[in-house]
N, C-alpha and C positions, 0 to 999 in steps of 0.2 A: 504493500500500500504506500510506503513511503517513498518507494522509485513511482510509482505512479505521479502522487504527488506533486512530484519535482519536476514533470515532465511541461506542465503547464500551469502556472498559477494566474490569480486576478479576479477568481471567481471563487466563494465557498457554498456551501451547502449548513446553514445554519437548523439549531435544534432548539425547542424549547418546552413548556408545557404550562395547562392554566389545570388549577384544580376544584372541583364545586363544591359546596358546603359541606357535601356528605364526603368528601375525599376522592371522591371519582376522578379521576384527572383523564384531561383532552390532551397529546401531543401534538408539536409541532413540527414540519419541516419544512422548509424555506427555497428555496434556490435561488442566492443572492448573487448573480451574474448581468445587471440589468442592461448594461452596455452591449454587453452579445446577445442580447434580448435570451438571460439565461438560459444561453448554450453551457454543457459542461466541460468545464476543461479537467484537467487531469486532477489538481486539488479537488476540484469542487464532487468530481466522482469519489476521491478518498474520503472527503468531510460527509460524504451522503450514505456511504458503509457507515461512519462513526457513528452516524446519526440515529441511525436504524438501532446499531447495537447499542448508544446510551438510551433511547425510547424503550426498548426492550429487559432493560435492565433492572428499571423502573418497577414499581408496585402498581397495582390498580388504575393503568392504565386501559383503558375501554374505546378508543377511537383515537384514531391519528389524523391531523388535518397534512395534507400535503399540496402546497402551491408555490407560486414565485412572486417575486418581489416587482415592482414597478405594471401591476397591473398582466402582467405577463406569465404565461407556465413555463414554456421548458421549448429551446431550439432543437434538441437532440446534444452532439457534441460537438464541441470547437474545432477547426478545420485543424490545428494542429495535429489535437486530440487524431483524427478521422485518417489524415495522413499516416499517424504513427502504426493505429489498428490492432495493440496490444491491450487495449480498455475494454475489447468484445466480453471476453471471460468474466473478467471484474463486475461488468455493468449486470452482465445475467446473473450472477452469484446474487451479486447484492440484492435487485429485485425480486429473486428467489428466495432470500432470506427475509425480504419487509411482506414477501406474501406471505411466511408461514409462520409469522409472528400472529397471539392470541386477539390482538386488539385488533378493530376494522380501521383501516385507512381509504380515507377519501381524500381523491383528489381535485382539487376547486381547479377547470381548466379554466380559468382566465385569462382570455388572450387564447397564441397560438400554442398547440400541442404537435409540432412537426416533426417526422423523422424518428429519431429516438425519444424525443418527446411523448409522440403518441405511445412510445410502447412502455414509457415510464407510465403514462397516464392507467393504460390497461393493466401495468403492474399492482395498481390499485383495487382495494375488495371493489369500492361503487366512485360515482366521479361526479362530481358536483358541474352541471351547466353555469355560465349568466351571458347577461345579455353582449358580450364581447369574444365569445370560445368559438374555437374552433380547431377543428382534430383531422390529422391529415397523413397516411403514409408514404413518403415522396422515395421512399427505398427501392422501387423498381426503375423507377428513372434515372438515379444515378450508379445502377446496373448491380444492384447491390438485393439479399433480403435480408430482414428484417435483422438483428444480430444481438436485441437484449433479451429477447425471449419473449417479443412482441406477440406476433404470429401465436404461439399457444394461449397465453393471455387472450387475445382477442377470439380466438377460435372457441376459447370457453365460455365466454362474456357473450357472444353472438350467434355462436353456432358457423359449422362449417361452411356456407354456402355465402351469407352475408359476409364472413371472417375472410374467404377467398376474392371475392369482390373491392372489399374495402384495400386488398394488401395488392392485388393486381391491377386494380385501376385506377390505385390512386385519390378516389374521389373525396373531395375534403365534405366532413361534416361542420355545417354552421349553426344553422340554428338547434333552439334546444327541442323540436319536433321533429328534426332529422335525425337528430343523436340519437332522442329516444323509441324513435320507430325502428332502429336499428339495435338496441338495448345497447348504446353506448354509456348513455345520461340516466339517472337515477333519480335525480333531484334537480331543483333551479334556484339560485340566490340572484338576489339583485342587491342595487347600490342601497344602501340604508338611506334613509328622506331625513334624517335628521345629523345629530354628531353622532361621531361613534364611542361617544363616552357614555351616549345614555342607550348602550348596549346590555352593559350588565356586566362582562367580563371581568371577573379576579384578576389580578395581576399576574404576569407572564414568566416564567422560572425558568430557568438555567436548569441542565440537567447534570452539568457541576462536574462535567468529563470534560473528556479532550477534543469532542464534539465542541466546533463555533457554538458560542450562544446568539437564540435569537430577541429581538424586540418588537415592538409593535410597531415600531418607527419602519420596519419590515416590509409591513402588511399593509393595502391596499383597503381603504373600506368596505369594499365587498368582502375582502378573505376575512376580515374581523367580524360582520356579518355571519358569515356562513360560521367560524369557530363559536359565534354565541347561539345561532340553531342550535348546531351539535352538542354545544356544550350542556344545551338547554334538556334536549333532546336522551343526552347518557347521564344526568347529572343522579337522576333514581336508578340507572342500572347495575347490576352488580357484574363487574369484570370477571369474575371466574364463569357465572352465566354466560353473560355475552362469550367469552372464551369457549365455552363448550357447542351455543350453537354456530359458532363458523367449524368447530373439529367435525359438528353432524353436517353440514354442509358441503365443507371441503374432504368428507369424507366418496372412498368410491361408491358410485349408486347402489351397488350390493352389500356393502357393509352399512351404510345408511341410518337403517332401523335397530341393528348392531349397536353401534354407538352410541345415537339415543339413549337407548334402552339403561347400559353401562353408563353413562356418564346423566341419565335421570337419577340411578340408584345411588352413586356417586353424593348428588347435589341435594336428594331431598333428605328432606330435615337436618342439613348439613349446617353452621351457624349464618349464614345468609338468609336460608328458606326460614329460619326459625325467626331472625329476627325482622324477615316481612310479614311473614304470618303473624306476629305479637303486635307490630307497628300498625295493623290492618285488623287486630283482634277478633284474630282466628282462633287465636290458643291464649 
């Protein structure tokens, strides 16, 4: 990681986290490249493994927000980066790793998602629309396929017939009823009509590693928006739950009911089930 690093810097990949009253904590990750309309260079790919493994490290983390800075998601990588063509391995590990972590990561495509962008995007459990996204695979026209591990991503998110169209011809998705007629888009955030102080959001934490830290100074009023949905949205859930139904989901179709089943016996009346059912006065 650290010859990658050194191979391109200018750009990091920043981390952070907001936690809700009951301790549920939101991650954060960043892609602070704004200049390369956050393309990643070779740091900014290192700083985004780090980022993965300090979110990961974490307690009771239950959803990870993932976007970029200046209104913008992700260029794919830096022409250095692209030239050099040793970051292939890297970039797939790592989104292999942020997929098979317990919590859900969403990613808020604001702005464009090109190239390796999009397959960052699709690295994501679900991907947040607004009114500025757009998602586009430009990997066959510079004679290339897809190389972070796009293609599976999206062939599972869409299915194979949509997933081969979108990766052969290129066509960019714009709006958020293209996205989602194609099960790109999950959800849609727009710009908040007010400040974004009277959001509600805790304060933003350091996750105190060797991961950049991030700021709100970061984030785009929109992506502070969408973090105070989510935040909103997991603040009652319990992180080992949510952890068990992505294991039944991400589990294969025939172990499915398997899983469940195991990881129901697991959870019930385990001290979470007990203290919703008390807080709900059940028992």
């Amino acid at each position: 990681m650290q010859q990658l690093a050194q191979r391109t810097s200018g750009g990091l990949v920043r981390t952070g986290y907001w936690t809700a009253a009951k301790g549920v904590k939101l991650g954060l990750i960043v892609i602070d490249n704004p200049a390369k309309r956050n393309a990643l260079c070779g740091q900014g790919m290192a700083t985004l493994r780090q980022g993965v493994e300090a979110l990961a490290a974490l307690e009771n983390v239950a959803a990870v927000l993932l976007c970029g800075t200046g209104g913008r998601f992700c260029a794919g990588a830096e022409m250095p980066v692209l030239v050099d063509g040793g970051f292939q391995k890297h970039m797939q590990d790592t989104l292999r790793l942020m997929r098979a972590q317990s919590f859900v990561t969403y990613a808020l495509v604001e702005g464009h998602a090109i190239g390796g962008g999009a397959e960052l995007a699709m690295a994501a459990d679900c991907r947040i629309w607004t009114e500025t996204s757009s998602l586009q695979f430009v990997q066959t026209a510079m004679g290339i396929p897809t190389g972070w591990g796009g293609a599976h991503w999206l062939a599972e998110a869409v299915g194979r017939p949509a997933a081969l169209h979108l990766l052969a011809s290129g066509q960019r998705l714009a709006t958020f009823e293209q996205a989602s007629a194609h099960g790109v888009a999950h959800s849609f955030t727009a710009a908040p009509t007010g400040p974004t102080t009277e959001l509600g959001l805790p304060p933003l934490s350091s996750p105190g590693t060797a991961a950049p830290g991030a700021s709100e100074s970061h984030l785009s009023p929109t992506a502070l928006a969408a973090a105070a949905e989510l935040l909103k949205l997991y603040q009652d859930r319990f992180p080992r739950a949510v952890a068990s139904v992505k294991a039944i989901v991400d589990a294969a179709p025939e172990d499915r009911l398997a899983t469940e089943e195991e990881l129901f016996g697991k959870l019930w009346k385990a001290p979470d089930h007990v203290a919703a059912l008390t807080a709900a006065k059940m028992i």
